[in-house]
C-alpha positions, 0 to 999 in steps of 0.5 A: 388542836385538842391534846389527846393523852392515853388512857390511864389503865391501859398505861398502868397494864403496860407498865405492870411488871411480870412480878406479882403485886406486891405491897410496903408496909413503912412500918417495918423499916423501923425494926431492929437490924437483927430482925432484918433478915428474919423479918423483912420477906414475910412482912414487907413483901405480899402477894396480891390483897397483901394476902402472904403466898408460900411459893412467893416468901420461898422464891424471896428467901432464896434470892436474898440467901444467893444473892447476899452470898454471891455478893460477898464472895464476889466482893472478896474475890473480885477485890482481892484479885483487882488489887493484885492485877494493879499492884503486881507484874508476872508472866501471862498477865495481859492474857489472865486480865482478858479472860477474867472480862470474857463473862461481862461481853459474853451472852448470859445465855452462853455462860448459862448453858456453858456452867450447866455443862461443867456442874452436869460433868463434875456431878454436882447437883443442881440447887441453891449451890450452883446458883452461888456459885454461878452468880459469884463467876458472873459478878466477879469481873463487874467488882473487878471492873469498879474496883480497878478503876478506884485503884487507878486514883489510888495515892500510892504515896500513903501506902509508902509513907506508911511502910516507911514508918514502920507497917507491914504489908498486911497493916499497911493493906488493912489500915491505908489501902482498904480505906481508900477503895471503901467507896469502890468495894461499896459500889461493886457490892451494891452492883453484885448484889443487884446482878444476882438478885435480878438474874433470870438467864443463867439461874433458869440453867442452874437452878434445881428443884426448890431452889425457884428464886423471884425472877424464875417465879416472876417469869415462869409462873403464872400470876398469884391470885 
């Protein structure tokens, strides 16, 4: 029996993302780290025919700017917060550690509407802002969650022989601890910052006008000729 295989362009149109075209240029990943950040959304990335759109570059910087904040903030916050739930005991903790989870079983449609609800209640105004902040709830239990499971094989015994010589909490914190979760504050980053820079639910709630980040561009608006 003759195989049939499918067609190529009806392949391709299926698989097309709902983003523009865009197109890499190889050079640019030799230029300096300092230009990164200045550089990288106006050469790397271009519209159809590598043609650069204003509404495509705009859209870019903003879910590089909220993203790379969420990130840290998250990073910071959800490892800091991990450390404490592992290392200390006090009143309510079991209930404390649920409700920190409740975001990642939670409908993103239901966290969306809900931090809509409460920036719209405190009148605070819609925008890059509440995006970070929004995006910086979300991502902080996914940090927690890689980084409590690094802490599980933790070597305890470090942080005591260092104490036993003589350091100090916060010495013994920065030079022992923070080492040996490197590898697990690396992975939560790394998962932040794609959660945020992937969002498309909870931003379409609070997002305000100018602050359109590349998922709301790539699923609200029409494609860029």
């Amino acid at each position: 029996q003759q195989r049939v295989f499918p067609d190529a362009k009806a392949v391709a149109a299926a698989l097309r993302p709902s983003y523009p075209v865009y197109c890499l240029r190889p050079d640019i990943l030799k230029r300096r780290a300092r230009d990164f950040l200045t550089q990288f959304p106006g050469e790397v990335l271009y519209a159809v025919k590598c043609n650069p759109h204003p509404l495509v570059l705009d859209a870019l910087y903003n879910s590089i700017i909220v993203a790379i904040v969420a990130m840290i903030l998250s990073t910071i916050i959800g490892t800091l917060t991990a450390y404490g739930l592992y290392r200390y005991r006090f009143v309510g903790k079991t209930v404390f550690d649920g409700v920190l989870f409740l975001p990642i079983v939670t409908p993103e449609i239901v966290v969306g509407i809900s931090l809509v609800v409460f920036f719209v209640a405190v009148h605070v105004n819609l925008g890059l802002t509440t995006i970070i902040i929004a995006h910086t709830a979300f991502d902080i239990p996914f940090v927690m969650l890689i980084v409590r499971a690094r802490l599980q094989g933790m070597d305890r015994t470090l942080e005591e022989a260092a104490m036993d010589l003589g350091a100090d909490e916060w010495t013994t914190f920065f030079k022992v601890t923070i080492p040996q979760l490197k590898p697990g504050i690396i992975a939560a980053a790394l998962l932040a910052f794609t959660l945020s820079f992937d969002d498309f639910v909870i931003t379409f709630f609070v997002a305000g006008v100018g602050s359109t980040t590349l998922p709301l561009m790539g699923r609200l608006s029409s494609p860029i000729q």
